[in-house]
C-alpha positions as CSV (number, residue, x, y, z in Angstrom):
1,X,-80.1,-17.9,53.1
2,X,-80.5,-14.0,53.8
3,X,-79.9,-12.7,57.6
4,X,-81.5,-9.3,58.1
5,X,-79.0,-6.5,58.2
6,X,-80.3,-5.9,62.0
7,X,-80.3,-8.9,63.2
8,X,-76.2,-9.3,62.2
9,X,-75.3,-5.9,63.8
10,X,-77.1,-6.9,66.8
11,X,-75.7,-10.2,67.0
12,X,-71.8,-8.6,66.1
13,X,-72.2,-5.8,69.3
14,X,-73.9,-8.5,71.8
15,X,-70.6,-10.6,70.8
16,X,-68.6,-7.4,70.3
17,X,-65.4,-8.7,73.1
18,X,-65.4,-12.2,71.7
19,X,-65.2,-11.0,68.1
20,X,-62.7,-8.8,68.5
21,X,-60.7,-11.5,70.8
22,X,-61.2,-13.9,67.7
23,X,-59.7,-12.0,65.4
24,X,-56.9,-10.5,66.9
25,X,-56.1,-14.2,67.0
26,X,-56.5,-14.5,63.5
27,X,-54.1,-11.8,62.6
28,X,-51.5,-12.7,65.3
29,X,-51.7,-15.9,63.7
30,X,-51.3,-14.7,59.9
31,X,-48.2,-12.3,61.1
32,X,-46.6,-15.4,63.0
33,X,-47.0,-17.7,60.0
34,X,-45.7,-14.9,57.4
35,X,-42.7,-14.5,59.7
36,X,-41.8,-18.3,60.0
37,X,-41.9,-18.7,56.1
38,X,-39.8,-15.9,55.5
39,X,-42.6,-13.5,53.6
40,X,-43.2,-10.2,54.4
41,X,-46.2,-8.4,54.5
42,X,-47.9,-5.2,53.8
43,X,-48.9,-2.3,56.2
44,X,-50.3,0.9,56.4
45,X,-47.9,3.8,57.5
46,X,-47.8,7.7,57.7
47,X,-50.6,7.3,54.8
48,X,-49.0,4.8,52.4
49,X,-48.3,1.3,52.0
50,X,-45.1,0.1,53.0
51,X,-43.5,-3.7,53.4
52,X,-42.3,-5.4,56.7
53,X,-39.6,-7.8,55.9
54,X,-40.7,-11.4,58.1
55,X,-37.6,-10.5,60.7
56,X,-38.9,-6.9,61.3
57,X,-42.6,-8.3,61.7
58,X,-44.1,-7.2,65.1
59,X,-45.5,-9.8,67.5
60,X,-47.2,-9.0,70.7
61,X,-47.6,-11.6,73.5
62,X,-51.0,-11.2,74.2
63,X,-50.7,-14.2,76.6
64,X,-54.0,-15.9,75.5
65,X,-53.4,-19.7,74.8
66,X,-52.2,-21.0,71.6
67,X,-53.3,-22.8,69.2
68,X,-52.0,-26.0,68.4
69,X,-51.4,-27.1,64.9
């Protein structure tokens, strides 16, 4: 199946909000599950790569409903 380059762009800016709302889950998600098995992850600071130990991992309430698993 090919999808016209166009067609995709214009279907990711008329769903621009709930994209972004999707994934923002989707990483909130990742973080939270790296933190509860103890792993830490990898981030991008002051122009290099640096590791966040699972207790130091950041987690904002963004007070949308939760997933259950």
């Amino acid at each position: 199946m090919r999808i016209d380059v166009h067609e995709s762009k214009d279907l990711l800016v008329s769903h621009g909000k709930e994209v972004e709302r999707i994934l923002r889950f989707a990483a909130r998600r990742a973080l939270l599950d790296h933190k509860r098995a103890g792993n830490p992850v990898a981030s991008w600071e002051d122009g290099r790569v640096v590791m966040i130990e699972a207790g130091d991992i950041p987690l904002e309430d963004s007070g949308e409903k939760r997933e259950s698993r």
